[in-house]
N, C-alpha and C positions, 0 to 999 in steps of 0.2 A: 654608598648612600648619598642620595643628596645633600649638599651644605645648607641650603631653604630649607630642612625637614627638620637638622643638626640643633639650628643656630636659628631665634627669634630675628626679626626683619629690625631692622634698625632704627624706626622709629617705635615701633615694638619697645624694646628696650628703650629706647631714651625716653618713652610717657613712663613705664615702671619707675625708673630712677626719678622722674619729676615728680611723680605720686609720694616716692619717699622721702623725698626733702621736704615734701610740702607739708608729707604728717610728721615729720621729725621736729619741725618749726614750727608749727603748730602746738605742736604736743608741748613744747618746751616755753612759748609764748603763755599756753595756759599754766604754766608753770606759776607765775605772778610775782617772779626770783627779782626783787631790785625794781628799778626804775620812778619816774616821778606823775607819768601816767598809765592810767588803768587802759589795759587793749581794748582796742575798737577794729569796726570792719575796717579800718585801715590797715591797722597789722598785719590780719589774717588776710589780705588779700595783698599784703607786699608777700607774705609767703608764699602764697599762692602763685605769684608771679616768679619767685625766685623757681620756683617747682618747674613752672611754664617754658622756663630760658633751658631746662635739659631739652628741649626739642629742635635747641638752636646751635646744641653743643659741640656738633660735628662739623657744623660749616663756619661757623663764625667762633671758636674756642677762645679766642683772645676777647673779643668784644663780650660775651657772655661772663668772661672773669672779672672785668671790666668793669660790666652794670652791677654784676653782686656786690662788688667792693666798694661801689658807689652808694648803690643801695641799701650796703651793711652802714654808713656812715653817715647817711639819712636817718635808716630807723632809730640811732640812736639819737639822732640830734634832738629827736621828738622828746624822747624820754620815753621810750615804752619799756618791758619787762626788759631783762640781760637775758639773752641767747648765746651767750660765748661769739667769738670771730669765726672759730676754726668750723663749726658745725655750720653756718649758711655757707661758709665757704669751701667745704667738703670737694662737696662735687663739680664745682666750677674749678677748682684746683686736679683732682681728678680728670679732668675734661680737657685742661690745657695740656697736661703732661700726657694723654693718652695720643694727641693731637702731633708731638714732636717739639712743643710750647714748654720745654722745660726752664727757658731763663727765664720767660715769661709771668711762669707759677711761681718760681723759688722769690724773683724781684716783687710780685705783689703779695705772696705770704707775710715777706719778712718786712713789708711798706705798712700792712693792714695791723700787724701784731707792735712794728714800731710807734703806729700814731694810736693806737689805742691802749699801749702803755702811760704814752706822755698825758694822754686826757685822767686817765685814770689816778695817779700820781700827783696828776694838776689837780684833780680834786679832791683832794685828800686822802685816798685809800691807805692799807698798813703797806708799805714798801716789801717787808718781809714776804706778804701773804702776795701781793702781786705777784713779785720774782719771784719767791722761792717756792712758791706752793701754787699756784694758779696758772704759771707759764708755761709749766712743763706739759701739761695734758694738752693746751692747744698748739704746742709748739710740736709735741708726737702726733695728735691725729691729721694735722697739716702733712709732716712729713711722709706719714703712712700714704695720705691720699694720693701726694705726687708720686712717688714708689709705687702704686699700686696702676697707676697710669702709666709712667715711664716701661714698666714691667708688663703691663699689657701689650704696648705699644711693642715694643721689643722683641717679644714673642710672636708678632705678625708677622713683623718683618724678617723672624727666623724662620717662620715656616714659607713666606711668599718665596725669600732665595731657596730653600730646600724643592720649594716647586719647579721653581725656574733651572736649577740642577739638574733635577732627575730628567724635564723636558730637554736639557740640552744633551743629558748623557742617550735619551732613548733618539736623538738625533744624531748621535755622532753613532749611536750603534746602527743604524739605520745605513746612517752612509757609509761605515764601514762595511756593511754585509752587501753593501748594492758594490761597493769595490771589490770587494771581494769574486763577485759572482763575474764583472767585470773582467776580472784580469780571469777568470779558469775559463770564461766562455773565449779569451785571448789565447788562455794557451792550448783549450782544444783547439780550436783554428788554426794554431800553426802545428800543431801535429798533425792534424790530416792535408792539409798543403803540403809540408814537409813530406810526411813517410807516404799517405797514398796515392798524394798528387805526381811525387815523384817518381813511383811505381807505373801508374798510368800513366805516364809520361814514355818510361820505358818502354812499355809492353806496344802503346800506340806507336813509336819510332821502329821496335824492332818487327810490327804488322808490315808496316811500308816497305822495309827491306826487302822481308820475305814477300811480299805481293810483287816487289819489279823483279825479285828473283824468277818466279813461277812463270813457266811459260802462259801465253795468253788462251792455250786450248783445252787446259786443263780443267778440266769442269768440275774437279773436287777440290782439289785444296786452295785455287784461286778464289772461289765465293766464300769459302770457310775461316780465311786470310781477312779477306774484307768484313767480315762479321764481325772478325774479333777488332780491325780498325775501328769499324763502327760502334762498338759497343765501348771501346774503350775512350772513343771520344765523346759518344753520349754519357760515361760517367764522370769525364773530367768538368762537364758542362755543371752537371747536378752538383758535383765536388765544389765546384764555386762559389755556386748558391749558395750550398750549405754552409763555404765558409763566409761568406757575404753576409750570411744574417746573423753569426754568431761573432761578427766584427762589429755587427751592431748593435747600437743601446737596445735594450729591454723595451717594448713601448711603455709609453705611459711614465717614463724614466729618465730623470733629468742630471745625470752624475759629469761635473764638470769638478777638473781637478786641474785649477790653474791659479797662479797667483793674481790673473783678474779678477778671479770670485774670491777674493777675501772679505767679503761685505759678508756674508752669511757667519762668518767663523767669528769674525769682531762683534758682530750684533748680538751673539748669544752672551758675549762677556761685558757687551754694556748694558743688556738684560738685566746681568746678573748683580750690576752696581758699581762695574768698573768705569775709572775714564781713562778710556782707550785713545792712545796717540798711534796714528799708522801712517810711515813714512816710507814708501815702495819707490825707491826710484829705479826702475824698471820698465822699460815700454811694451806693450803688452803685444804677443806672439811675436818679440825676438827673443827670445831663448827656448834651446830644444826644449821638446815635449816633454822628456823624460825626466830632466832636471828641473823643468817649471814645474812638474805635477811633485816631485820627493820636496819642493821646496816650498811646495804648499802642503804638503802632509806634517812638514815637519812645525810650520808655524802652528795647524790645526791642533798638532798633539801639544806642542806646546803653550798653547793659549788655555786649550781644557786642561791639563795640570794647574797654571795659575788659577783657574776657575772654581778646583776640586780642593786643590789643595793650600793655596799660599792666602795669610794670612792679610793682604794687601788692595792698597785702593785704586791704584797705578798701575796702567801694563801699557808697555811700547813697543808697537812691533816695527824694524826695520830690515827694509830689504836693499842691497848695494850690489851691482853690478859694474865690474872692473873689468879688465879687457882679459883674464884670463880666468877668473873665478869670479864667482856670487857668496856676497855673504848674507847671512841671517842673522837678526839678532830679535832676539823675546826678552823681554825686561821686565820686572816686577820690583813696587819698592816696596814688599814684606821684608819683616826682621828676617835676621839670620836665624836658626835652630837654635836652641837652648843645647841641643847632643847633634851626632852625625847621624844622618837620614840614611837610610839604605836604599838606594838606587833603586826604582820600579820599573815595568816592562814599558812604562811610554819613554825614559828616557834610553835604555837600550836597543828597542826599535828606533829611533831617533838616529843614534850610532849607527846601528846597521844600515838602515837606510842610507844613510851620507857616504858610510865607507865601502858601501856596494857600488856606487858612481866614481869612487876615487876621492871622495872629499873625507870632510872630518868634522865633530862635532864635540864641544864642551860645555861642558858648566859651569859655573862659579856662584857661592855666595860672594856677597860685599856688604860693606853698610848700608850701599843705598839699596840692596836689594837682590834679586835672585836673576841672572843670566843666563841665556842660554844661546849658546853662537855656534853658527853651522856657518861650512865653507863647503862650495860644490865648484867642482870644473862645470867650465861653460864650454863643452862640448860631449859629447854622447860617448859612453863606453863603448869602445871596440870589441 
C-alpha cells in the first residue's frame, strides 16, 4: 500500500498539532488561573500564533523553540492568566527533539523552568509549593515531550536503515545470481570446447587421413570421406559460436568483478550510515583476473556482514599489493561480542575462496574492532 494513503501529508499534521496547542492555550487562558490582567485579544491571538509556528516546526525546529520561549516570557511580563511553562512549550519541545535538536530542547526546557522559578520566588510565592508540588508536573510533561520526539525521531531512522538493508541485500542477491549464472554459462562453455570440440577435432583430422589414403577414382568412399570433413568442420564453426555467446555477458547485463568497481559495494555501506575509509593501493588491471575478482568478492562479503551485522560507525577497507602476495583488510570499530559468535556461511565462503587460490584468510576481534584479512598469491593457480 502506499505510504501517502498510510500516513497524513505533513503539513496535514502539523495544522492538526497547531489547532491543538492553540485550543489547549486557549482553553487554559480562559481558565482566568492567576495573573494581574484580564485576557484580551492579545492573548488569544499570541496563542494563536504559538498554534501558527507548528507549520514551521520541521524546517526551522530550533528558531520555533526559540520564538515560544521568547514568547512564553512576554506573555507573562504582561501579566495575563498562568498557563504553566511546560504546556505552550509542549510541542515546540516536541518538535526540536523529533528534529535531532535534543541539546537544544533539554538546554531551553531547563533555561525556561530556571528563570521562571527565580521570578516566581522573586515574588513571593511558598517555596514549598513551587519546588515541591508545582515542579514536578512541568518538569514530567517537558520530559515526556522531548522522549516522545527523540522516540519518534528514532524510530525513522530505524526503519529508513532497515529499508536501506533489505535494498542492499536484494542487491547483493541480484548480483550474486547474475555470478552465478556467469560462471555455469563459463563452465558449459568449456565443456563443450573441451569434450565436443575435442571430439570434432578428432573425427575432422582422422577425415583427412582417410581421404589422402582413398584412392582418387573411388567414387564411393572418397565423397562420403569428404562429407564427414565437411560436416565436421561446419560443426566446429557452429561449436564456436555457441561457445562465443555463452562466453558472453547476458545482454542488458552489466557484472563486473574487479577491485576497480569497489564504488558500488562502499556506497551501499555509506548508504547505510557508515564512514567508509577505502585505501586500494593497487593499480587497476595489473593483477590476474582470477585473484582480482575473489579479492573483490571477498571485500563484498565482508563489508555486507559489517553492514548486516556489526554494531559500528567505522569500516576500512584496505587493499596491499606486495611483490608476491595481495593483502585484504576490512575493519570495523564495533565492540567485541559479549559471548563467541558462531561463524556464518559468509565468513566460510570467504575461507574457501582465499584457500581455493592458495591464499588464506582470518578474523579477529580487538578493542578497536572487528578484522578481517585475506592473503592471496599474485599469480594464478596452476
Amino acid at each position: 500500500m502506499d505510504s501517502r494513503i498510510r500516513r497524513p501529508m505533513p503539513w496535514v499534521a502539523d495544522s492538526i498539532l497547531g489547532l491543538v496547542v492553540t485550543a489547549t492555550l486557549v482553553g487554559t487562558i480562559s481558565a482566568r488561573q492567576g495573573g494581574t490582567q484580564q485576557p484580551d485579544a492579545i492573548a488569544y491571538a499570541w496563542a494563536a500564533g504559538l498554534g501558527a509556528l507548528m507549520l514551521a516546526r520541521r524546517r526551522y525546529p530550533r528558531a520555533v523553540l526559540g520564538v515560544t520561549a521568547l514568547g512564553l516570557f512576554a506573555y507573562y511580563s504582561v501579566g495575563y492568566p498562568a498557563v504553566g511553562v511546560a504546556v505552550p512549550l509542549a510541542a515546540a519541545l516536541f518538535s526540536a527533539a523529533e528534529a535531532g535538536r535534543l541539546v537544544t530542547a533539554a538546554v531551553t526546557s531547563l533555561g525556561v523552568l530556571g528563570v521562571s522559578l527565580m521570578f516566581r520566588l522573586m515574588e513571593g510565592q511558598d517555596a514549598a509549593f513551587v519546588l515541591g508540588y508545582d515542579l514536578a508536573p512541568h518538569v514530567t510533561l517537558m520530559a515526556v515531550a522531548i522522549a516522545l520526539g527523540d522516540g519518534l525521531r528514532s524510530r525513522r531512522v530505524q526503519q529508513r536503515s532497515q529499508r536501506e538493508l533489505r535494498d542492499l541485500m536484494a542487491r547483493q542477491y541480484i548480483q550474486e545470481a547474475e555470478s552465478w549464472l556467469r560462471e555455469e554459462r563459463l563452465s558449459i562453455a568449456r565443456d563443450l570446447h573441451d569434450a565436443i570440440g575435442h571430439a570434432l577435432s578428432v573425427i575432422s583430422l582422422h577425415a583427412e587421413v582417410a581421404r589422402e589414403a582413398i584412392p582418387v577414382d573411388d567414387e564411393v568412399a572418397g565423397p562420403a570421406v569428404r562429407q564427414v570433413k565437411a560436416a565436421a568442420s561446419e560443426a566446429m564453426r557452429e561449436l564456436r559460436t555457441t561457445v562465443g555467446v555463452l562466453r558472453s555477458k547476458p545482454p542488458g547485463r552489466s557484472v563486473t568483478v574487479s577491485l576497480a568497481y569497489l564504488s558500488p559495494v562502499l556506497d551501499t555501506a555509506r548508504a547505510a550510515g557508515f564512514d567508509v575509509e577505502e585505501q586500494v593501493e593497487v593499480a587497476p588491471g595489473t593483477l590476474p583476473r582470477i585473484i582480482d575478482a575473489a579479492a573483490y568478492r571477498i571485500v563484498q562479503e565482508a563489508v555486507t556482514n559489517v553492514v548486516r551485522h556489526a554494531d559500528a560507525s567505522r569500516l576500512s577497507v584496505r587493499v596491499v599489493a606486495g611483490t608476491t602476495r595481495l593483502r585484504v583488510f576490512v575493519t570495523d570499530d564495533g565492540p567485541p561480542p559479549g559471548k563467541p559468535l558462531r561463524a556464518g556461511h559468509g565468513i566460510a565462503g570467504m575461507t574457501e575462496r582465499a584457500r581455493a587460490l592458495g591464499g588464506s584468510l582470518r578474523t579477529r576481534h580487538e578493542a578497536s574492532g572487528f578484522t578481517v584479512e585475506a592473503e592471496l598469491p599474485l599469480r594464478e593457480p596452476s
